[in-house]
C-alpha positions as CSV (number, residue, x, y, z in Angstrom):
1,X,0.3,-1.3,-7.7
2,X,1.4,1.7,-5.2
3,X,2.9,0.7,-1.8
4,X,0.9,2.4,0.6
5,X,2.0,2.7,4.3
6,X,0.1,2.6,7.4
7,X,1.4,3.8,10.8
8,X,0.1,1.8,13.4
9,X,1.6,2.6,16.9
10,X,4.3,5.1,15.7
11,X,6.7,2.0,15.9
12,X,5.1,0.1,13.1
13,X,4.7,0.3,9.8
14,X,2.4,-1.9,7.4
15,X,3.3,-1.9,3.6
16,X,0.6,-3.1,1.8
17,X,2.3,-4.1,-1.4
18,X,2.1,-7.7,-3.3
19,X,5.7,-7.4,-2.9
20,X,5.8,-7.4,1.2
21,X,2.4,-8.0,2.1
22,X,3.8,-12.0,3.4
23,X,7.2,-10.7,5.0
24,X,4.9,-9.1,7.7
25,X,5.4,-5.6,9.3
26,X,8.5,-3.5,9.2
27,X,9.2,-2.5,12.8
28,X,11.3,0.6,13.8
29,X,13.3,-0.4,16.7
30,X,14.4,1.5,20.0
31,X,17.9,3.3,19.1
32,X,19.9,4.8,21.8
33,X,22.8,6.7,20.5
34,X,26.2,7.7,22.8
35,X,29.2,9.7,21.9
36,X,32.8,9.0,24.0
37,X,35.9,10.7,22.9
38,X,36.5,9.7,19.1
39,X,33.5,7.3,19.2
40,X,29.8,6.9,18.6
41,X,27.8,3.9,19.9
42,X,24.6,2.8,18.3
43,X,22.3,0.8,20.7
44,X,19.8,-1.0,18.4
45,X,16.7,-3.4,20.0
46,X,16.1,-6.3,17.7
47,X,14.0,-8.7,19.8
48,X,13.9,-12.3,18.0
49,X,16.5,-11.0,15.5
50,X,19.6,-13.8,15.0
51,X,23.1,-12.5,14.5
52,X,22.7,-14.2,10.7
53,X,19.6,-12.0,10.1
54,X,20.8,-9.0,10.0
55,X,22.2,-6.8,7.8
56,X,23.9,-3.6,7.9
57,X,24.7,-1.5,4.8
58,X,27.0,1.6,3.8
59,X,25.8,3.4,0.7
60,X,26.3,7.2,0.0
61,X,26.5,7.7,4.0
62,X,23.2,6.6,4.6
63,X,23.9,3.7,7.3
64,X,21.0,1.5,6.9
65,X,20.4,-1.7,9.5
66,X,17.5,-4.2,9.2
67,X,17.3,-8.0,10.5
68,X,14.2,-9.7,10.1
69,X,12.8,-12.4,12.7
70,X,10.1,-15.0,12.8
71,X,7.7,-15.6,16.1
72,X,6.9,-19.6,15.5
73,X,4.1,-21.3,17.3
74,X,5.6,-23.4,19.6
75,X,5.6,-27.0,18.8
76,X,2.1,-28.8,18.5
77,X,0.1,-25.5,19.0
78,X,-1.5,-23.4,15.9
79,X,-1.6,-19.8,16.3
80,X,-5.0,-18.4,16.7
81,X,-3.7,-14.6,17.8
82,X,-0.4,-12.6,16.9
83,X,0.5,-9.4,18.6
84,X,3.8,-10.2,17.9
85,X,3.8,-11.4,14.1
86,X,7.1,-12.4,12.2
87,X,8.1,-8.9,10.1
88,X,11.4,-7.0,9.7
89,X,13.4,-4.1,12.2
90,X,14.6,-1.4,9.9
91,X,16.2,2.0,10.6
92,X,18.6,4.0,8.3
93,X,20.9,7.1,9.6
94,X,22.9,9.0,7.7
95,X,26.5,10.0,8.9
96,X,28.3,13.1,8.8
97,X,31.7,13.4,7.3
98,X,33.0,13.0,10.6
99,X,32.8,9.0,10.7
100,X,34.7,6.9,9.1
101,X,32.6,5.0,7.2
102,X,35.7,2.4,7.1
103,X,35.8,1.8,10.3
104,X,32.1,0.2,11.7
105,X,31.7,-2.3,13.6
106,X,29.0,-4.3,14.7
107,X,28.0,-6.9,17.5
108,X,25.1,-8.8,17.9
109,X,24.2,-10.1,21.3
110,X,20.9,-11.0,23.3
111,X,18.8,-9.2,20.3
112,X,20.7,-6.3,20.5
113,X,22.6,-4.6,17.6
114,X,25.8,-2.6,19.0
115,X,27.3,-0.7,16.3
116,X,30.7,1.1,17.5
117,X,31.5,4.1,14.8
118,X,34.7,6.0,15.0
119,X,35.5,9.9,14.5
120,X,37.9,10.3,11.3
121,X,41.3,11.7,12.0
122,X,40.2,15.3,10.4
123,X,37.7,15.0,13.1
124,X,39.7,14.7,15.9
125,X,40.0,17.6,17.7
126,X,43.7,19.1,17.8
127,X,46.5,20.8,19.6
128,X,47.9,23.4,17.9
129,X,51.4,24.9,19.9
130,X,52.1,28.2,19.9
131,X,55.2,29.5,19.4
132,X,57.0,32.7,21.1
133,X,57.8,35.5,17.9
């Protein structure tokens, strides 16, 4: 069967395969991104998302990050309406030569993904002294 993918919102997108069709929708979260010196910052919304859920990958310098969530009823109560249904944030990048791709890291905190990415040393801008002839 072909996956076929609905945009709904601009933000969301619904695979309708046998594969995903129970994992719910695949969300593309808010990303800021912030350059300092020899570093890049990656601001990632995950609402819901625990630190243990995500995932962030390195293959080929595509940078991919996806953490998956679940909205439970709360105790006692069956869910009658979902606005907010369990599903999966994903977003890939891909990074220029500049960044080392050994040297990522990332922090979880209050469903937000910080991901710090540093400049290689080729990258780093240089001082080069002249010399009197």
């Amino acid at each position: 069967m072909t996956n076929e993918v609905t945009r709904t919102g601009g933000d969301v997108a619904r695979t309708d395969s046998e594969n995903t069709r129970d994992s719910g929708p695949i969300f593309r979260p808010a990303t800021d991104i912030f350059e300092k010196g020899d570093m890049v910052t990656v601001v990632i919304d995950m609402p819901g998302v625990t630190p243990d859920s995500v995932d962030v990958s390195l293959e080929n310098r595509a940078l991919t990050v996806r953490g998956t969530f679940n909205a439970p009823a709360p105790e006692g109560y069956r869910r009658i309406y979902a606005e907010y249904a369990p599903g999966t944030f994903e977003r890939a990048f891909s990074l220029p030569d500049t960044i080392d791709a050994g040297a990522i890291d990332a922090v979880h905190r209050d469903g937000v993904l910080t991901l710090t990415l540093k400049k290689s040393e080729a990258a780093k801008p240089k001082q080069i002294k002249v010399k009197a002839a």
